[in-house]
N, C-alpha and C positions, 0 to 999 in steps of 0.2 A: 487580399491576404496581407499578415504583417506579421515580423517577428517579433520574439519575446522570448525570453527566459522563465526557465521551470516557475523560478520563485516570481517574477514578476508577471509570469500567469495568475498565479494563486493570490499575488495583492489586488491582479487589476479586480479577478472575480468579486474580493471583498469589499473590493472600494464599490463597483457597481451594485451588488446587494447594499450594502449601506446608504447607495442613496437612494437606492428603491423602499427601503424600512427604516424606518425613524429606529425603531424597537431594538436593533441590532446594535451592540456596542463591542467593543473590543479590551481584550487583558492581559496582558504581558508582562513579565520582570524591563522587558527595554521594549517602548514603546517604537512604532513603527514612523521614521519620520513623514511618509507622506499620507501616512490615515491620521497623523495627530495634527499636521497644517492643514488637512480638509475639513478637518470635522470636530476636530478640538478635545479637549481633555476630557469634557461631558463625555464623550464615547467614548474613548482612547485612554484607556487607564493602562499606567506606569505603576506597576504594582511593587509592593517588596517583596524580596525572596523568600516567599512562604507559599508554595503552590496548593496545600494540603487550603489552607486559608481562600486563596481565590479561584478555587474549583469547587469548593464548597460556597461561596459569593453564586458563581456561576449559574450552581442549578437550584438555589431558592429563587434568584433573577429570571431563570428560565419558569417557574412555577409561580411568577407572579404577572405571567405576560410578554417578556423581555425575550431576545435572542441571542445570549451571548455566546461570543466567539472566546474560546480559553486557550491563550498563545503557551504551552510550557516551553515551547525554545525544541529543546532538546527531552526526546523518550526518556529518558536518563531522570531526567525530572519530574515527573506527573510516578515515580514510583511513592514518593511522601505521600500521597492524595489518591492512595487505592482505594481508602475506604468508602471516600466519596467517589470516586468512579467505578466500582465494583457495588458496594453496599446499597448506596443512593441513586447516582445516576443512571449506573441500567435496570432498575431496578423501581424505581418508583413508581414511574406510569403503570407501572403492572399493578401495583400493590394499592393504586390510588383504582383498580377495576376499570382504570384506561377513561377516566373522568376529566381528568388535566393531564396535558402535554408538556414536554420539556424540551422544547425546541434548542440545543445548545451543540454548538461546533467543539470538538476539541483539535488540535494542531502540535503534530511529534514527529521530528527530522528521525529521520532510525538509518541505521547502515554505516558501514564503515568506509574509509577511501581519505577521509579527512587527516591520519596519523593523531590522532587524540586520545588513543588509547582506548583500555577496556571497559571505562564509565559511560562513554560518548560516543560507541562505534556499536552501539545495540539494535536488534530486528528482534524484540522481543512481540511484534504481534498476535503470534500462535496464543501467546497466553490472553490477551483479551477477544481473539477469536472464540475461545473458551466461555466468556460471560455473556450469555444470554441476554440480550436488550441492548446492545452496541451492535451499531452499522461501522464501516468503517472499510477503506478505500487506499488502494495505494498505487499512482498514477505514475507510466515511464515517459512521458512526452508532457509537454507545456500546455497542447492540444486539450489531452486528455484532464490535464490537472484543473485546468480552468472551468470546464465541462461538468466535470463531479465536483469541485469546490461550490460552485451555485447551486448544484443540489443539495446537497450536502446541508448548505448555509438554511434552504427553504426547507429540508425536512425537520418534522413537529416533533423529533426525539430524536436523543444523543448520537453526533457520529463521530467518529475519531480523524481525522486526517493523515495518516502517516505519509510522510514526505522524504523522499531517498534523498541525505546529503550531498551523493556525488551528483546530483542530476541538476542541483539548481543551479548552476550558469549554464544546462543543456538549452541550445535555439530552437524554436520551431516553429511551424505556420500555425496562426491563427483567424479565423476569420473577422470578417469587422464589423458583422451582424451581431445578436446576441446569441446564444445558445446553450444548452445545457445536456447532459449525457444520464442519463438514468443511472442508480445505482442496482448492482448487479445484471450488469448484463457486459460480458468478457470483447474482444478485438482481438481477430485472426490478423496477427500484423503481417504475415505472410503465409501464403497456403501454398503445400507442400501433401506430398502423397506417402513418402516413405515412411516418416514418422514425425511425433509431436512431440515440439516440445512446449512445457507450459513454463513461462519464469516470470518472475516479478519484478518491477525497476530496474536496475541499472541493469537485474541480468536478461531485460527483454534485448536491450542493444547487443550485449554480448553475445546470446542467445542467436538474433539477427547475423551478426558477424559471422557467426559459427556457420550458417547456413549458405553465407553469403560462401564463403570458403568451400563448404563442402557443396555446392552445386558444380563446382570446377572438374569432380568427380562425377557429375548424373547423379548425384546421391539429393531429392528433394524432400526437403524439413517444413514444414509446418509449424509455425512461432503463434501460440496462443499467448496472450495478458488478460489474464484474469478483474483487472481494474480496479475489481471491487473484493473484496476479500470474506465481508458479509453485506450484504447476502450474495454466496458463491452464484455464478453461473456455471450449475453443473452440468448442462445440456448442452453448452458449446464444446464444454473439454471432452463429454463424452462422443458428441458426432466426429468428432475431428479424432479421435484415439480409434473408434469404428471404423474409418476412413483411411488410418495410416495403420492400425494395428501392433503400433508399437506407441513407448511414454518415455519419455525423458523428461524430470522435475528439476529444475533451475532456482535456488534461493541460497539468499544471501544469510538466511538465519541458519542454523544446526537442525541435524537432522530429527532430533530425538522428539517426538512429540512434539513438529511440527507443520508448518504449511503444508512442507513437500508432504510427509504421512496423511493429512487430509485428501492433500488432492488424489495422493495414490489410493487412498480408502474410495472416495467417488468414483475411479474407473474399478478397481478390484471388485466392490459392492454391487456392481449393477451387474446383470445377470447378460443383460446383451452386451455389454461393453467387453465383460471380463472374457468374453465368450470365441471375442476375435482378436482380444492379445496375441502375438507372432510370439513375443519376447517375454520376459519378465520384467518389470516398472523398474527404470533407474533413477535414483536421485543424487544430485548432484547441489551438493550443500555445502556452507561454512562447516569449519570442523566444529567438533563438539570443545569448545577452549574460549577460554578469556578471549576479546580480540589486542594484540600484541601491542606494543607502543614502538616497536622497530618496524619501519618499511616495509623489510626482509622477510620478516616474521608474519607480518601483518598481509603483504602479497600473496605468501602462504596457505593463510587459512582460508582466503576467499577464494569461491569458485572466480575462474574466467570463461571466455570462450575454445579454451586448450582443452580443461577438462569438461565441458559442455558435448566440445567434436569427441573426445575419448568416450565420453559416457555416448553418445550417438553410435557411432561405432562397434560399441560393445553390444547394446541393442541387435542391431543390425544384424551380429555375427548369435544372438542367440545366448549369449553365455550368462549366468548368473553368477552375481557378488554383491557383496555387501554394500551398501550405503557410504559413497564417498563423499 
């Protein structure tokens, strides 16, 4: 085993697919310096600041053979280039009767933590959860990242990579085999009997903490990570919600028409799940707001593991309220 950082998970993964496939190239506004001294400008394109331009490059690349990997930097960016990734990208292989493949990565940092304000500290995922013919994966450990980045990179149609800003100088163990992790399929990072909680990135840690905390009481939590976001594993949230009979949903995006609402619709919807709820479902979400450009402000809107233990707690005691 050997460590490694979130983000230097995710380059080792790319660098190793690149040199298993000639066909695989890379595109960024700032090109990556150790995939550009490996492999050279031929793969590693330094593109200009026109994402709408090289995500549409992307997936004619992707329909002529090719694998590209589309770096926007930052979520915040790839909103210029909806068309092509709403319109075209999830979309084509359908429309082609699934005749030609569009094998293409895409790569979007989302989450706040960085003080960058409300262009740059987005978890807009729920919305492309919504379009139909996107995979798409969002990894809390370096482990994890590397595992679903090589998948990701070998499957034959579009996947998004959404990548937690706070998490890329997070260390962790990696193997020194190769290995890869299916998509859709979740990690109980800790099992626990009293209740579940499901959270994504940075709030699996938090999430972890919260339980780590409330075991001091006998109170045992249940931490799911979902990993993949499409295609859900909705069979791990719901034995593990069966098993503790209570929900706690952990995300760093707003509650309104999103993740957390999904995931609470999979335990509510299914008829054995819903069946051994103790509690009523809590979610524990960024507010519904701009994210701040003030520390203060900005500490504010995101959930931690303070209101993770509250919303646990509330559970617990039975009570219902509104979506915090």
């Amino acid at each position: 085993m050997r460590e490694l950082t979130y983000n230097e998970a995710a380059l080792e993964a790319i660098a190793e697919e690149m040199r298993r496939d000639s066909k695989i190239f890379y595109m960024s506004t700032d090109a990556i310096p150790s995939l550009l001294k490996e492999f050279g400008d031929a793969r590693v394109k330094s593109t200009p600041i026109t994402e709408a331009a090289f995500t549409g490059i992307g997936i004619g690349a992707a329909g002529c053979g090719f694998r590209p990997i589309v770096d926007w930097r930052q979520v915040t960016f790839c909103f210029v280039a909806m068309d092509q990734i709403v319109n075209q990208a999830a979309k084509i292989h359908y429309m082609f009767g699934g005749q030609v493949t569009f094998p293409m990565l895409f790569r979007a940092s989302v989450g706040g933590g960085g003080k960058v304000a409300a262009q740059h500290s987005q978890s807009p995922y729920s919305m492309f959860m919504n379009v139909a013919g996107l995979k798409m994966f969002l990894p809390s450990t370096p482990h994890d990242m590397k595992g679903l980045m090589k998948t990701a990179i070998r499957d034959n149609n579009p996947v998004i990579s959404f990548e937690s800003s706070r998490l890329m100088g997070l260390k962790g163990s990696l193997p020194e085999e190769d290995y890869a992790i299916p998509l859709g399929k979740a990690d109980v990072k800790r099992e626990g009997d009293d209740v579940t909680v499901v959270a994504v990135a940075w709030l699996v840690h938090e999430a972890l903490a919260a339980a780590e905390e409330l075991a001091k009481e006998g109170i045992s939590v249940e931490v799911v990570d979902p990993r993949t976001l499409v295609p859900l594993d909705k069979d791990t949230i719901r034995d593990s919600v069966q098993k503790t009979g209570r929900l706690v949903i952990a995300d760093e995006a707003g509650p309104t028409a999103g993740f957390s609402a999904e995931i609470a619709a999979v335990v509510t919807e299914d008829p054995a799940t819903f069946s051994r709820l103790k509690a009523p479902v809590k979610r524990v979400c960024a507010l519904q707001v701009p994210i701040p450009y003030s520390p203060v402000l900005e500490n504010h809107v995101f959930p931690d593991r303070n209101r993770i233990i509250a919303g646990i707690r509330e559970v617990l005691e039975g009570r219902r309220s509104a979506a915090a």
